[in-house]
C-alpha positions as CSV (number, residue, x, y, z in Angstrom):
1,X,139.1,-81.4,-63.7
2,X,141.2,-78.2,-62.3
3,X,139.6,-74.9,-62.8
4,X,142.1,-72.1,-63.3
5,X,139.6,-69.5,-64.6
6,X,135.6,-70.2,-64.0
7,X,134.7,-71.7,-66.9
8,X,138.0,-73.1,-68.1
9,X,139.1,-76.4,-67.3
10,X,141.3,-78.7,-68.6
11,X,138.8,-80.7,-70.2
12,X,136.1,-78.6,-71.8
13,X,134.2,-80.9,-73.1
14,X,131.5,-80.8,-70.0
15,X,130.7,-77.4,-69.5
16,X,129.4,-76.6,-65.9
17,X,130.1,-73.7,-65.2
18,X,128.9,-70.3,-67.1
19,X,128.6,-66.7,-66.5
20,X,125.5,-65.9,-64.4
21,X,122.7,-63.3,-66.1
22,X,123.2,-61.1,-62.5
23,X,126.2,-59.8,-62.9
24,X,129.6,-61.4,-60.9
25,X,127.9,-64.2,-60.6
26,X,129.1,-67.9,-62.2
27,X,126.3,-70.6,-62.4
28,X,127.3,-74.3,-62.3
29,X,125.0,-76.7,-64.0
30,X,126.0,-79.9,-61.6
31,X,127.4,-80.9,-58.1
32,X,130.4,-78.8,-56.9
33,X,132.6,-80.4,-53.5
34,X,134.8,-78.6,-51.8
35,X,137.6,-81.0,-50.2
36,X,135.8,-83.4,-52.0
37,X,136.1,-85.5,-55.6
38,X,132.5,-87.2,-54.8
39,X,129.9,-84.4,-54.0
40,X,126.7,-86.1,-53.4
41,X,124.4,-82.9,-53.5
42,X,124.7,-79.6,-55.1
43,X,127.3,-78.3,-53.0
44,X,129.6,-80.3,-50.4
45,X,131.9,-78.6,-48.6
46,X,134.1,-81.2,-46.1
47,X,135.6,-78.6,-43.6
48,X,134.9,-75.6,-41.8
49,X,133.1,-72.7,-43.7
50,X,132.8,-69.1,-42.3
51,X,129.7,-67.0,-43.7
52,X,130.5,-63.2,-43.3
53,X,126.6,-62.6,-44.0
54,X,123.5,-64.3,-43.2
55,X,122.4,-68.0,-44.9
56,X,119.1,-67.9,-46.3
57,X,117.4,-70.6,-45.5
58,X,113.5,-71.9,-45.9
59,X,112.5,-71.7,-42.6
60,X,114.6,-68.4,-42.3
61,X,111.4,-66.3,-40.6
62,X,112.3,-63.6,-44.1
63,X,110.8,-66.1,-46.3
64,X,107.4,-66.3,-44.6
65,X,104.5,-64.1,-43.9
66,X,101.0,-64.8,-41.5
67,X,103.4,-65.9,-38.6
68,X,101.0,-66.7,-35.7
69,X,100.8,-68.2,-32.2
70,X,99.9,-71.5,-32.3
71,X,97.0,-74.1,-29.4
72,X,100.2,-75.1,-27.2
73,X,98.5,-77.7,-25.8
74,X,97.5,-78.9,-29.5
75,X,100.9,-78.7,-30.4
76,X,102.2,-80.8,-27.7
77,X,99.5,-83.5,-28.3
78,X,100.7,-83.6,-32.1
79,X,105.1,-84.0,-30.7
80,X,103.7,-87.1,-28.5
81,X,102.7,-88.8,-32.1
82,X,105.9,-87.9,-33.4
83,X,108.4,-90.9,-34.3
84,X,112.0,-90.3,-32.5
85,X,114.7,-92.7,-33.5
86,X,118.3,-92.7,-32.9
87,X,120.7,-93.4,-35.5
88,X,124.5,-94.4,-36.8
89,X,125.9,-92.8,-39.6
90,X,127.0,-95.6,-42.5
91,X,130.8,-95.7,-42.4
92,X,131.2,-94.8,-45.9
93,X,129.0,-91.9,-45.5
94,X,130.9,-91.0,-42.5
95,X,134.8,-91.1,-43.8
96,X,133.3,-89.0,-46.8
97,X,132.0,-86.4,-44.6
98,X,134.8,-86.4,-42.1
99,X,132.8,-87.9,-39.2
100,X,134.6,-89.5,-36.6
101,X,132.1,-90.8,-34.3
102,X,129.2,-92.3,-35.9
């Protein structure tokens, strides 16, 4: 499918994409890739992408509330039970995402 206008496409018979209730705003209703026929989440983008504002994100520190200092010595004692592992990327996930060493 080739979008010309948001919410036209060649082949209408899956609509994805609709006007948003805020307005300027389009809302699709499934995976969107960018550089990509085989997104994998709801938005892959295989390239560079500039941001000319901030990313929200869940552990953005303007999504919580009651930060606190935490026992350091605790905290350290809880890393040392942590699991570490290294890892490969799976080649197939690897030429989809552009990754060249693995």
């Amino acid at each position: 499918l080739q979008a010309s206008n948001p919410g036209q496409f060649e082949n209408d018979s899956d609509v994805l994409w609709q006007r948003g209730h805020v307005p300027e705003t389009i809302v699709c209703h499934g995976r969107v890739g960018i550089n990509t026929d085989a997104p994998d989440e709801a938005l892959v983008v295989c390239g560079n992408a500039k941001v000319m504002g901030r990313v929200m994100h869940p552990s953005d520190s303007r999504a919580k509330q009651n930060i606190r200092e935490v026992d350091t010595n605790e905290q350290l004692r809880r890393i040392t039970q942590m699991r570490l592992v290294e890892y490969d990327y799976r080649p197939e996930f690897a030429s989809v995402m552009g990754i060249k060493n693995t």
